[in-house]
C-alpha positions in Angstrom: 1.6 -20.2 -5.3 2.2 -20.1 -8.9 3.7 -17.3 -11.2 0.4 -16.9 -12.8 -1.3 -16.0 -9.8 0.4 -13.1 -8.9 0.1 -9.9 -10.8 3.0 -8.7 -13.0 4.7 -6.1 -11.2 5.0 -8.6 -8.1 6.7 -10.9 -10.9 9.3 -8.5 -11.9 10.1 -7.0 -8.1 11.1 -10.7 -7.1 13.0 -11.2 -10.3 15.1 -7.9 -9.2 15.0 -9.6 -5.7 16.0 -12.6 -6.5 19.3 -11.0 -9.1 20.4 -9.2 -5.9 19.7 -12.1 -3.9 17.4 -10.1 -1.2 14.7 -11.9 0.8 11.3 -12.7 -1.1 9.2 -10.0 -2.4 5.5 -9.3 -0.9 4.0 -6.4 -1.5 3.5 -3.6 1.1 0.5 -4.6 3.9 -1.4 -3.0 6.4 -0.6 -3.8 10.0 -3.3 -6.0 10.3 -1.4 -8.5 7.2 -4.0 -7.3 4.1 -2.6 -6.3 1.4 -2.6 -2.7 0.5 -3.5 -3.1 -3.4 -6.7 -5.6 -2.7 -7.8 -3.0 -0.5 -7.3 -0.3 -2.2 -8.8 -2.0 -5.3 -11.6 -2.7 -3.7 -12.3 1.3 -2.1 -11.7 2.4 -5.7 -14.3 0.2 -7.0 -16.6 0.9 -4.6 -16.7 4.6 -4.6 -15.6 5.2 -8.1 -12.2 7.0 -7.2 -8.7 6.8 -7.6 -6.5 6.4 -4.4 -2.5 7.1 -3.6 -0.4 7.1 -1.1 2.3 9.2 -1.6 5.4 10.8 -0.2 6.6 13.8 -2.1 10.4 15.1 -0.5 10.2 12.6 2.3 12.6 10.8 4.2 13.0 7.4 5.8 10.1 7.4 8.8 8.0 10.4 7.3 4.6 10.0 7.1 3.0 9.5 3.6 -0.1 11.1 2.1 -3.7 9.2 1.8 -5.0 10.9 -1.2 -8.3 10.6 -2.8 -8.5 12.1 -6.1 -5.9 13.5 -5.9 -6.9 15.4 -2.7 -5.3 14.9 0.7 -7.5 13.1 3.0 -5.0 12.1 5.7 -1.4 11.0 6.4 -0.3 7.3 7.1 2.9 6.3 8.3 4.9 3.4 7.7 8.3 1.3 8.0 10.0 -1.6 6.3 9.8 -5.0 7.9 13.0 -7.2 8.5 12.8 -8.6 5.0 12.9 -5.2 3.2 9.0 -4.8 2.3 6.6 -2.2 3.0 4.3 -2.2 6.2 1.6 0.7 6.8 0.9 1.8 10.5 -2.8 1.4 10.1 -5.2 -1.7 10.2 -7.5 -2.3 6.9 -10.4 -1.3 8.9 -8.7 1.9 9.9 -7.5 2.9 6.4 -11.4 1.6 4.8 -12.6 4.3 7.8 -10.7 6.9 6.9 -11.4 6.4 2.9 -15.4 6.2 3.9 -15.1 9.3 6.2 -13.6 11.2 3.1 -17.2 10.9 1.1 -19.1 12.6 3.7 -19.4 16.3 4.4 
């Protein structure tokens, strides 16, 4: 794939990769292989919000924050494959669930 198809910050983090001579960059997935930020993208688009996941004071293996708004709607844990990058323990469908579910009530 060419340069100019991914976005920026996935340009510089395989420049940094590639000065330290680490494996290839790709950016952090869901379990299911999606990316997190087309996702994501996507939810935010679709229901007008702004979503983060977050760890504030954690530690290697700690669970993260799904926040909507800025408000907590559940935790999501993750781990970093054998190349280095991020994976999130939950399928698209499960993380698109749990972003719906947050709009009703």
């Amino acid at each position: 794939m060419a340069n100019d198809t991914y976005p920026d910050w996935w340009i510089t983090n395989q420049k940094i990769r590639d000065e330290l001579n680490l494996p290839e960059y790709d950016a952090p997935k869901f379990v299911d292989g999606r990316y997190t930020h087309t996702v994501i993208t996507r939810l935010e688009q679709e229901h007008g919000c702004t979503i983060s996941l977050i760890g504030i004071d954690t530690r290697y293996g700690d669970d993260w924050e799904v926040r909507v708004d800025g408000s907590t709607v559940g935790r999501i844990g993750r781990y970093r494959n054998e190349k280095g990058n991020t994976v999130y323990e939950m399928t698209s469908s499960e993380f698109c669930q749990l972003i719906s579910t947050s709009f009703q009530g």
